[in-house]
N, C-alpha and C positions, 0 to 999 in steps of 0.2 A: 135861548136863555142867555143875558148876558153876565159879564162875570163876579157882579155884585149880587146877584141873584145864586151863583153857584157858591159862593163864598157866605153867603145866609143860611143856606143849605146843610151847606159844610158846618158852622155853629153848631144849626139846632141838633144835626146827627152828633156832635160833640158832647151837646148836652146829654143826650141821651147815653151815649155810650157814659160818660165816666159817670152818671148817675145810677146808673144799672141796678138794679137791687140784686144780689149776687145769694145762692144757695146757704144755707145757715144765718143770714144777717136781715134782722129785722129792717135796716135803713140800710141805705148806700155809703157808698167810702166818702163820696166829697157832696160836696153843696159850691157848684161854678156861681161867679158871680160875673156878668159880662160888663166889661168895663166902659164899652162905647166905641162907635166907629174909629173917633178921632186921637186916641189914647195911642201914643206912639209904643210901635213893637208888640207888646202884650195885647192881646183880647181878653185873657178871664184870668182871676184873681180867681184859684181852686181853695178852697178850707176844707180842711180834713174836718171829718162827722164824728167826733168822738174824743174829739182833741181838737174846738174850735179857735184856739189863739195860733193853731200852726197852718200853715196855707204855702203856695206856691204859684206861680205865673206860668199861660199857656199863650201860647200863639198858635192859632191853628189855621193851616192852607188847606185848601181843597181844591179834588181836581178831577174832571170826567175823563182824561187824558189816561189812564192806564197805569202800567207799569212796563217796566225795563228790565232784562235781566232773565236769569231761569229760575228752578227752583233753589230755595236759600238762598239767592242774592237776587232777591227782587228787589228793587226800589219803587216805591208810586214815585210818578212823576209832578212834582212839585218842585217850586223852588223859593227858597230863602235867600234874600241879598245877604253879604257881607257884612255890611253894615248893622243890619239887623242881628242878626249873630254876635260880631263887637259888643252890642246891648245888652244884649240876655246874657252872656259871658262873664259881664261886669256886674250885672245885678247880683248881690249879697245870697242870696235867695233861691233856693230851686227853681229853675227854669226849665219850662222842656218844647217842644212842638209838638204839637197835636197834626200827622197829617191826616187829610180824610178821604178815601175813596168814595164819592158823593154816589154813583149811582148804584154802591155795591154795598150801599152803608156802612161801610167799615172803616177803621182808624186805628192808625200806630205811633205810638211815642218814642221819642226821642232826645236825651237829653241834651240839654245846650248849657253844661256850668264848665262846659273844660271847652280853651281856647282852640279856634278851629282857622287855616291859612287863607279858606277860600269862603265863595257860600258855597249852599248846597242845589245841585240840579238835581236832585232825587232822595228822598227820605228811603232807608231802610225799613223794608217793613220784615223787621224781625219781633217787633215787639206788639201786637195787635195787642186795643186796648177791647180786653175781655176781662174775667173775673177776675183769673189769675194774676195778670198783670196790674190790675186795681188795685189787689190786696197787697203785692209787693209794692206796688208806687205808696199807697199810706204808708206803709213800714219806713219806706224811703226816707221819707220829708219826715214824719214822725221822727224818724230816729235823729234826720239831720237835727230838726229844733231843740230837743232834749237834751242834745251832745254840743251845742252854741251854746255862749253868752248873749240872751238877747235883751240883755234893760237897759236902756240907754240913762246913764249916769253924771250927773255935773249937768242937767238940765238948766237953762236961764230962766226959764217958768217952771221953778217949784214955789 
């Protein structure tokens, strides 16, 4: 398999995990939109399901490589440049990574709006993205938009 084929993989498990339809909720938290191979840093523009004007950017790695560490400090083994990091850091906007354990289907978030010295050779996977962590990540972003001024004013096309 090569690595554009695991990195596809990685997506569509993506999709599914943060689409999840969760215990008591008619619809899911987000509705991913993927933004295209070539879209520097970000893969999917996420929009909160109940609150469509608020959304946030995911980059997600995947990887058949494992993990490192013991219990509680496992990391999947992934890795993000620096560079990349820079990017998401700068964006205005909730950023986070999506990693994904491809052949174990599962995935962990992590956020990327607070500046970091290095990249990363391994995502912590403290935060698997399941229900619970779904329903906090909307609360997240929801609450970031709410608590921002976001209307861009003194526009040259009004």
């Amino acid at each position: 398999m090569t690595a554009d084929d695991i990195g596809w993989r990685g997506e569509q498990i993506f999709i599914r995990l943060i689409s999840e339809l969760c215990p008591g909720r008619p619809t899911p938290y987000f509705r991913p939109c993927f933004l295209g191979d070539k879209f520097a840093t970000f893969d999917f523009l996420v929009q909160l399901v109940g609150s469509e004007g608020h959304f946030f950017f995911v980059q997600v790695k995947t990887t058949r490589q494992g993990y490192r560490g013991g219990p509680g400090t496992q990391h999947l083994l992934v890795n993000v440049y620096h560079e990349d990091i820079q990017r998401m850091v700068a964006c205005p906007i909730p950023t986070y990574i999506a990693g994904i354990d491809e052949p174990q289907h599962r995935g962990y978030l992590l956020s990327m709006n607070e500046p970091r010295s290095t990249g990363l050779g391994g995502l912590p996977a403290r935060h698997p993205l399941d229900c619970t962590a779904l329903e906090r990540l909307w609360h997240e972003v929801q609450g970031f938009w709410t608590s921002h001024p976001t209307a861009l004013t003194g526009s040259h096309f009004v």
